[in-house]
C-alpha positions in Angstrom: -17.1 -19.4 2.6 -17.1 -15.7 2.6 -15.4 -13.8 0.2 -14.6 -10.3 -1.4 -13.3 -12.0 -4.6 -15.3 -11.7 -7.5 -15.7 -14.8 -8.3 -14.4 -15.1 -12.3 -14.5 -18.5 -14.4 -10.9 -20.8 -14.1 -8.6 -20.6 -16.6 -9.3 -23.4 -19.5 -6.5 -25.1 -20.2 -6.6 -26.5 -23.6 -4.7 -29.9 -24.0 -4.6 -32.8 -21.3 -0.8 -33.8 -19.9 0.8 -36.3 -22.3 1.2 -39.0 -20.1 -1.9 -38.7 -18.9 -1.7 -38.1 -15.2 -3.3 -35.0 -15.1 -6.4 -34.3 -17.6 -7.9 -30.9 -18.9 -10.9 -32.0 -16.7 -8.8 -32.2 -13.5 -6.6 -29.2 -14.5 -9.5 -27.2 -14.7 -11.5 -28.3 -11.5 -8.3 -27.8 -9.8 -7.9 -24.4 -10.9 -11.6 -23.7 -10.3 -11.4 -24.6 -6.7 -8.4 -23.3 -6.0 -9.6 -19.9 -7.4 -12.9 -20.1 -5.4 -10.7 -20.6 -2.1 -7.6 -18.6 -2.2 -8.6 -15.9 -5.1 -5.2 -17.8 -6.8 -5.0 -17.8 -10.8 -3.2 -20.0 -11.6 -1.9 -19.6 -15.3 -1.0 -21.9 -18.1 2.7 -22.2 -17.8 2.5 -23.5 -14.2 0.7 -26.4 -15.4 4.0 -28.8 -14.8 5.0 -27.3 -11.3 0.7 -27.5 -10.3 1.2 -31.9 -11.7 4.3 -32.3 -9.6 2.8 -31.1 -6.2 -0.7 -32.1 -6.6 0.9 -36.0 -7.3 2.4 -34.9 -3.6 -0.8 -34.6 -2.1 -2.3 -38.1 -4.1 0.8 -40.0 -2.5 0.1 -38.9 0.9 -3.8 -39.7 0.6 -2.7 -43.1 -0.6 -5.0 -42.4 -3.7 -4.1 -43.5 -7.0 -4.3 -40.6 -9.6 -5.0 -37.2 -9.8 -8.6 -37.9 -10.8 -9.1 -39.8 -7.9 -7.9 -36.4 -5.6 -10.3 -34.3 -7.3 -13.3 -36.7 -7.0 -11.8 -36.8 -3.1 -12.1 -33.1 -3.1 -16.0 -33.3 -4.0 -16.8 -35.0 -0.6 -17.7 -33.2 2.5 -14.8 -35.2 4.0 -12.5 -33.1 2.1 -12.8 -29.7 4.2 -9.8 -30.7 6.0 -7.8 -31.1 2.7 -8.4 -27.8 1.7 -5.8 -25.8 3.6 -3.0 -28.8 1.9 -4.1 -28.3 -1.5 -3.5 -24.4 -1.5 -0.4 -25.4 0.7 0.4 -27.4 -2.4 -0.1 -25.0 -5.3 1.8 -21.6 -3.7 5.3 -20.9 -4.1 7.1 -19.4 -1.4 10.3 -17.6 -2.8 11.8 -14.8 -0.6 15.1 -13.6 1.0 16.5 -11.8 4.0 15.9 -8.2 2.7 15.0 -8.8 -0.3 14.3 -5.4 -2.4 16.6 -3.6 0.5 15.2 -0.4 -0.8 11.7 -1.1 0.7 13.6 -1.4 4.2 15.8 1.7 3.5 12.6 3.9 3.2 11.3 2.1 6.2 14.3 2.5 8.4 15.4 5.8 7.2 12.1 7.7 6.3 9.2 6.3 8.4 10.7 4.4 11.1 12.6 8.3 12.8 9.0 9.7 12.0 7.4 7.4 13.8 9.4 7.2 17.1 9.6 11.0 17.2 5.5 11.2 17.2 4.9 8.4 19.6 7.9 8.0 22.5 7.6 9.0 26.1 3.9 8.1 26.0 4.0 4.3 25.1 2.9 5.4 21.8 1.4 2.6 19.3 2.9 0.9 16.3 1.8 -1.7 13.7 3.3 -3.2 10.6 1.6 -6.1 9.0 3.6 -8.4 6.6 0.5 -10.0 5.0 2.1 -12.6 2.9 5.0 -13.4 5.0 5.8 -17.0 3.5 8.7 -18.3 5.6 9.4 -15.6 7.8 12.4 -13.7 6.2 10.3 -10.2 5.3 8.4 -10.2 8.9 12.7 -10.7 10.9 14.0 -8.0 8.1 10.8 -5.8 9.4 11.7 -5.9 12.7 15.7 -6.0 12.4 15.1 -2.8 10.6 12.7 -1.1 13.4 14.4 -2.6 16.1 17.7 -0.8 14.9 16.0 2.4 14.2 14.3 2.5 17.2 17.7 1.6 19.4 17.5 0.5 23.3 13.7 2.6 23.6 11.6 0.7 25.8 8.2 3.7 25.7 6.8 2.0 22.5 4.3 -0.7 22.1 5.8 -1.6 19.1 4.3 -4.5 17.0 4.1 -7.0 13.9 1.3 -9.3 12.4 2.8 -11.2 10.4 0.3 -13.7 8.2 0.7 -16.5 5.2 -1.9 -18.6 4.1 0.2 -21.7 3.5 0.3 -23.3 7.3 3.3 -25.2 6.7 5.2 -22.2 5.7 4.2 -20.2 8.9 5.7 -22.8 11.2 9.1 -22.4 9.7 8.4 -18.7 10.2 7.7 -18.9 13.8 10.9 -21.2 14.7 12.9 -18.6 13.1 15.6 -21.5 11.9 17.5 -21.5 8.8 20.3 -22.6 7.1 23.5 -20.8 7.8 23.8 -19.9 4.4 21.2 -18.1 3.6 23.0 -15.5 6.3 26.2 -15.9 4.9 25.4 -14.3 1.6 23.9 -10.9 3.6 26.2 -7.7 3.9 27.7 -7.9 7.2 25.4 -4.7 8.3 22.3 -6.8 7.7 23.9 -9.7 10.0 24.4 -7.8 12.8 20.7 -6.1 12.8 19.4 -9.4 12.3 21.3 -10.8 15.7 21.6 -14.4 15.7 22.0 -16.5 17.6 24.5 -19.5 17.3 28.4 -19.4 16.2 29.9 -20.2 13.2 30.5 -23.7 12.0 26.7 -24.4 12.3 24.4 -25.9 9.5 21.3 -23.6 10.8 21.1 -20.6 12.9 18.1 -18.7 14.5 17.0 -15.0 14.8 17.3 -13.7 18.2 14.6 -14.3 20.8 14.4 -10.2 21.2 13.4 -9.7 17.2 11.5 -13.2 17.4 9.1 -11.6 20.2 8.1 -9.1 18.1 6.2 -11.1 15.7 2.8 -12.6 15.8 2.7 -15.4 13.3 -1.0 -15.9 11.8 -2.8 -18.0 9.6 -4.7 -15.7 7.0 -6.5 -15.7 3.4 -6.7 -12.7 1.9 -9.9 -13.1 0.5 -11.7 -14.1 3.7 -12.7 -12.6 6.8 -10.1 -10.4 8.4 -10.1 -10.4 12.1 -8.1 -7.3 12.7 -9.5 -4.1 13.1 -6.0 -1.9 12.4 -5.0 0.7 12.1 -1.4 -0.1 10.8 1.2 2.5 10.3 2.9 0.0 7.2 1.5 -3.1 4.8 3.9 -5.0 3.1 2.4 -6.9 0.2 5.1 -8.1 -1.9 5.0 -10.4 -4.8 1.2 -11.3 -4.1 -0.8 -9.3 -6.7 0.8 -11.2 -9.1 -1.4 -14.2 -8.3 -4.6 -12.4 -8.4 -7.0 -11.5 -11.4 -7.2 -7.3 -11.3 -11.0 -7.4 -9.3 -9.8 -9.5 -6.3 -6.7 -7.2 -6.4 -8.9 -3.8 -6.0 -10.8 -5.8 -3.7 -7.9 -6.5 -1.8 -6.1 -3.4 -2.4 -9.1 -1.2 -0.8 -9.3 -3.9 2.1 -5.6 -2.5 3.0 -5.8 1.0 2.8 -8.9 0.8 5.5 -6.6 -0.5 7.7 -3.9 2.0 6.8 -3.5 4.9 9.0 -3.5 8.3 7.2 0.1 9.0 6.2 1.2 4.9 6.5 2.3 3.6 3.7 1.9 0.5 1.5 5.1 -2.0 -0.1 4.7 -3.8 -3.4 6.5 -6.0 -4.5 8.9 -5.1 -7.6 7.1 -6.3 -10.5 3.7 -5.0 -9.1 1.6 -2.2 -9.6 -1.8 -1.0 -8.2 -4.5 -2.6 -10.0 -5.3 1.3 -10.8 -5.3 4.6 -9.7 -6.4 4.8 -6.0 -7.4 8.4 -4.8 -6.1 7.5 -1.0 -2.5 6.3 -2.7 0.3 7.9 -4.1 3.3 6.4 -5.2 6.6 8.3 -3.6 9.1 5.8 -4.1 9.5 2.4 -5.7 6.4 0.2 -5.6 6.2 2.5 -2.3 2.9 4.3 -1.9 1.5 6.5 0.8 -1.7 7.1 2.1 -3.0 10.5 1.7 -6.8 10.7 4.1 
């Protein structure tokens, strides 16, 4: 496989499970491989959540133990097993406009800009959500545009949308979720989110006019990226925090290739860039702009 990680040793994790399903020998190899796939770290204190899905993944081979997996995961049978295991190990934690201030600035700030540069002429735009998880960041993406751009029909307006996990990404693509996760929105985000279906119902679905504005993708941020760009805005939120600070500048200079001059870059809240980049400034929270 090719990759811009640079590759670092797994962490070591010092003391084996105490009931003995998952040793220091498999923690580690796990970690290792996971690491050498995905650029994932993952840390000491998700040792217990790592047991409980990889036992997941040893139920549905029909193997026995843990040990048995990772000798599984030596074979050359095991390439098809490889998209399941990271499947297994990510979390996928996000909200319906989650950070709202991140879609303020995009509504308010670049979205007007935008439209004003590139109507009448069927002028271009492209946002990428690259670590979309279940969908609810790539619909709150295009709610937003869609409502800052109005009834305009003389854009080619357009999101990529892309997760790693493939389990995930189908959820995304059905756009389907419980009616309770739109229930707790302000009644402002409900109505630019349009759904579809009446009250009563245990699950309702974005609108087919938002849904067609997303192209749902499979993509590891350490491999090959097919796209050539530009995009006018990246969001990368809560998805640094997984990565050891080289495969984040890696990464981070990967994204500002495919920015356009003057597009701009979303972080998640608790992130940072892995340091100083002389194409970025930061003009907002966890909100950076590209400057050549």
């Amino acid at each position: 496989m090719t990759t811009t990680a640079v590759q670092q040793p797994a962490p070591s994790f010092q003391a084996a499970f105490a009931d003995g399903s998952l040793t220091r020998e498999d923690m580690n190899f796990i970690a290792r491989l996971v690491y050498e796939q995905a650029g994932i770290v993952i840390r000491e204190h998700k040792e217990a959540m790592t047991r409980g899905r990889l036992a997941r993944r040893v139920k549905a081979l029909g193997l026995n133990s843990v040990s048995e997996y990772c000798a599984f995961l030596k074979t050359p049978q095991a390439a098809s097993e490889m998209p399941e295991l990271i499947n297994a190990v990510t979390t996928n934690h996000t909200a319906f406009f989650r950070e709202r201030h991140h879609f303020d600035h995009l509504g308010r700030e670049v979205m007007p800009r935008l439209v004003q540069e590139r109507a009448g002429r069927r002028g271009r735009i492209r946002i990428w959500s690259s670590a979309c998880s279940s969908g609810e960041e790539a619909y709150s993406i295009a709610a937003t545009c869609r409502d800052a751009m109005g009834s305009r029909s003389d854009l080619d307006f357009r999101i990529l949308a892309t997760d790693i996990d493939t389990d995930i990404l189908a959820k995304a693509e059905a756009g389907i979720y419980p009616a309770e996760q739109f229930e707790r929105l302000p009644a402002d985000a409900r109505t630019m989110l349009k759904l579809e279906g009446g009250a009563g119902r245990a699950e309702t679905r974005i609108a087919e006019d938002l849904r067609r504005l997303i192209s749902f993708k499979r993509l590891n941020l350490i491999e090959r990226w097919p796209m050539s760009g530009p995009f006018d805005v990246i969001f990368c939120r809560n998805v640094f925090i997984y990565f050891d600070t080289q495969t984040k500048a890696s990464i981070l200079d990967r994204f500002v290739a495919l920015l356009s001059p003057g597009g701009f870059l979303y972080l998640g809240h608790s992130e940072s860039l892995p340091q100083p980049h002389p194409q970025l400034r930061l003009i907002g929270r966890t909100i950076y702009e590209r400057t050549a």
